[in-house]
KEVEXKE-348379 format. One line per field, with one value per residue (C-alpha): z, x, y. Coordinates in nm, 4 decimals, decimal comma, padded with zeros to 6 digits, always signed. Layout:
<atoms>
zz = Z  ...;
xx = X  ...;
yy = Y  ...;
</atoms>
This chain:
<atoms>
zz = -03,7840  -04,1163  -04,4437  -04,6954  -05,0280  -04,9222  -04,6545  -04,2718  -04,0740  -03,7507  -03,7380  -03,7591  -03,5244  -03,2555  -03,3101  -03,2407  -02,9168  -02,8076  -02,8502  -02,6676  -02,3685  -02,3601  -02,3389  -02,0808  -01,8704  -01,9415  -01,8625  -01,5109  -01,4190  -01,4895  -01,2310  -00,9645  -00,9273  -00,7349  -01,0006  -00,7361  -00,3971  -00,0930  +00,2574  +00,3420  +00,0449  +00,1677  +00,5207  +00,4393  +00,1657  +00,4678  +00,7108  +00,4915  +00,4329  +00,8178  +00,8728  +00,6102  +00,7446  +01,1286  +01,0077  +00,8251  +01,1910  +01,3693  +01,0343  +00,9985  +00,6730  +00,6336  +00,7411  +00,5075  +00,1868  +00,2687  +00,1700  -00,1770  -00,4996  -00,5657  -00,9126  -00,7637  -00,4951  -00,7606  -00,9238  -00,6367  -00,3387  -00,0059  +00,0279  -00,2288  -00,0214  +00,2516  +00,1200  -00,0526  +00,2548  +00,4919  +00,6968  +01,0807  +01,0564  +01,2917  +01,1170  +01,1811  +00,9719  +01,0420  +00,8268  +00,4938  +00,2350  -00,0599  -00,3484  -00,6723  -00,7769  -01,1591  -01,1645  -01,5090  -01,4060  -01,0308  -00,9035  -00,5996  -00,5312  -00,1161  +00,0247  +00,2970  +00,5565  +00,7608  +01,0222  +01,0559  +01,2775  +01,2488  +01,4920  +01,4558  +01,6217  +01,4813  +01,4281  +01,4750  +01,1852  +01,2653  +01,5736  +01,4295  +01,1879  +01,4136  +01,2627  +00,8964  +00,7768  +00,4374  +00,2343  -00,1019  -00,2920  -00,2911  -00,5331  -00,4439  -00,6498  -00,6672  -00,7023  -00,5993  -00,4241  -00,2189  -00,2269  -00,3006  -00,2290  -00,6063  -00,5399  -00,8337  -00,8428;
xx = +02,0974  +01,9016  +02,0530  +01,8573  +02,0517  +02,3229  +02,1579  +02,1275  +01,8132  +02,0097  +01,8671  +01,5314  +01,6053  +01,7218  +01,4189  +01,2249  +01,3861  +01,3692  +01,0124  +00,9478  +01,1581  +00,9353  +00,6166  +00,7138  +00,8337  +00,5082  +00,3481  +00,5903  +00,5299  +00,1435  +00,1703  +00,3999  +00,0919  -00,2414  -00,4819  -00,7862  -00,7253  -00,8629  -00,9179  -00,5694  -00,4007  -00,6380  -00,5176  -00,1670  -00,1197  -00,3601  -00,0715  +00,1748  +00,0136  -00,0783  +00,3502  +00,3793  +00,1745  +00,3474  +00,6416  +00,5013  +00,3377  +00,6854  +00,8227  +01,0559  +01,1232  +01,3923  +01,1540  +00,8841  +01,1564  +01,1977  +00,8256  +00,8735  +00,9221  +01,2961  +01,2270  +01,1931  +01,4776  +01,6809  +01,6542  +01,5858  +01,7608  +01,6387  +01,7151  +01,4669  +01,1855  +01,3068  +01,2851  +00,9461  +00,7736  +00,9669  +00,7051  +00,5823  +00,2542  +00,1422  -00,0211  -00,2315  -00,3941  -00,7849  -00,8323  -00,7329  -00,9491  -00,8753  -01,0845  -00,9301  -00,7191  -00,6123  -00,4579  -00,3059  -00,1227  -00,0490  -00,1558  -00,3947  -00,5776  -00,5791  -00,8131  -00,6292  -00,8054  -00,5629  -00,6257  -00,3268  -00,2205  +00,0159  +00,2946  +00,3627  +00,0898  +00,2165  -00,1174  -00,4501  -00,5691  -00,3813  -00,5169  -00,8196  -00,8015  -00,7126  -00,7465  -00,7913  -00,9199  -00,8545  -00,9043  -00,6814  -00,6204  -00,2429  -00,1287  +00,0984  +00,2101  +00,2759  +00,6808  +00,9224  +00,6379  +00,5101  +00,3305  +00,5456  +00,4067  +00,4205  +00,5536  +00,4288  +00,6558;
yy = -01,4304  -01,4768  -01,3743  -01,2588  -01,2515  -01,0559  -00,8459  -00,9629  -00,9267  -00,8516  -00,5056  -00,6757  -00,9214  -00,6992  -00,4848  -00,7330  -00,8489  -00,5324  -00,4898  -00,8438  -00,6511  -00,3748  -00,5961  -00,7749  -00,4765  -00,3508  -00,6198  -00,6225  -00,2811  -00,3307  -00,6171  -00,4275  -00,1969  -00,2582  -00,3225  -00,2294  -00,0437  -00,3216  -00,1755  -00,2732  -00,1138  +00,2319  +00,1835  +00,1412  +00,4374  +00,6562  +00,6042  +00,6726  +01,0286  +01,0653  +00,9901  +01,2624  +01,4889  +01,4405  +01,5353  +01,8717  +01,9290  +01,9210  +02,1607  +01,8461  +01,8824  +01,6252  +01,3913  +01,4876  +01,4786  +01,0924  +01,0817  +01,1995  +00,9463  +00,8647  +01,0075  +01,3661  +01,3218  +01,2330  +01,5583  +01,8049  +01,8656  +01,8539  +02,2562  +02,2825  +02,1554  +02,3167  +02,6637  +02,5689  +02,5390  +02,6857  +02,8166  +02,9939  +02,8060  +02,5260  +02,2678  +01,9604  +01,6769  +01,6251  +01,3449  +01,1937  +00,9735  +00,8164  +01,0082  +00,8163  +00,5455  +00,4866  +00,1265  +00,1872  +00,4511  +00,3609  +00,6726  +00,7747  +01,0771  +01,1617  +01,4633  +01,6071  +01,8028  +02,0662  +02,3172  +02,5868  +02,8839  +03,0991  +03,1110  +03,4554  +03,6656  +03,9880  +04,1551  +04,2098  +04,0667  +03,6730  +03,7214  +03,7546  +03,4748  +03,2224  +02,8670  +02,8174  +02,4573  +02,3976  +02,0711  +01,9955  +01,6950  +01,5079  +01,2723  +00,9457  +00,7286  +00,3740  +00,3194  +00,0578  -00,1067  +00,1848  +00,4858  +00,8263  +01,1648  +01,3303  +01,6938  +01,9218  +02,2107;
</atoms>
């Protein structure tokens, strides 16, 4: 503690410290993440969507909920992804790539390509239809040292 006159610089002091923390948690957290994507770290965060994805195919969505970041299962129930896609279509993954990758912010970009049916044959027109490919972009993040599906809701 340093006294000045009467007056301590403890407040000061502890600002200080703090700010030190924060630097180096920073500075931790900045580590924790890839700072470039190799092969390997592509391969590994592509399985980790293909497991995701095998789980969506079976409509397993317990399975699926243990792919999403501790952050959001934290806050949201499993009943809530549940209902969100509780669905009658049959779904399969055609193929996955890695699109972007921002190191500062640990996140990754992953094109997904589906095809889905619906189970339901109830008319003509899903008859019809048949299979419907359709391509969208997923983001996973980098927590805990590995990648978590980011649910936007």
């Amino acid at each position: 503690m340093i006294f000045f006159g009467n007056k301590s610089l403890t407040g000061a002091s502890n600002l200080l410290k703090g700010a030190v923390f924060l630097g180096l948690f920073g500075i931790l957290a900045a580590c924790a993440a890839p700072r470039q994507l190799s092969e390997s770290d592509k391969n590994d965060l592509i399985q980790r969507v293909s497991d995701r994805w095998r789980c969506l195919e079976r409509n397993d969505y317990a399975c699926a909920y243990e792919y999403l970041s501790p952050a959001f299962r934290e806050v949201f129930s499993y009943e809530v992804l549940r209902n969100r896609y509780y669905s009658t279509l049959e779904r399969r993954l055609t193929g996955a790539k890695v699109v972007a990758y921002d190191s500062g912010a640990a996140v990754a970009s992953v094109r997904v390509g589906v095809m889905s049916r619906s189970l339901s044959v109830t008319s003509s027109a899903s008859r019809a239809i048949g299979v419907t490919p359709t391509t969208s972009t997923e983001t996973w993040i980098w927590v805990q040292g590995g990648w978590w599906f980011h649910e936007s809701l």
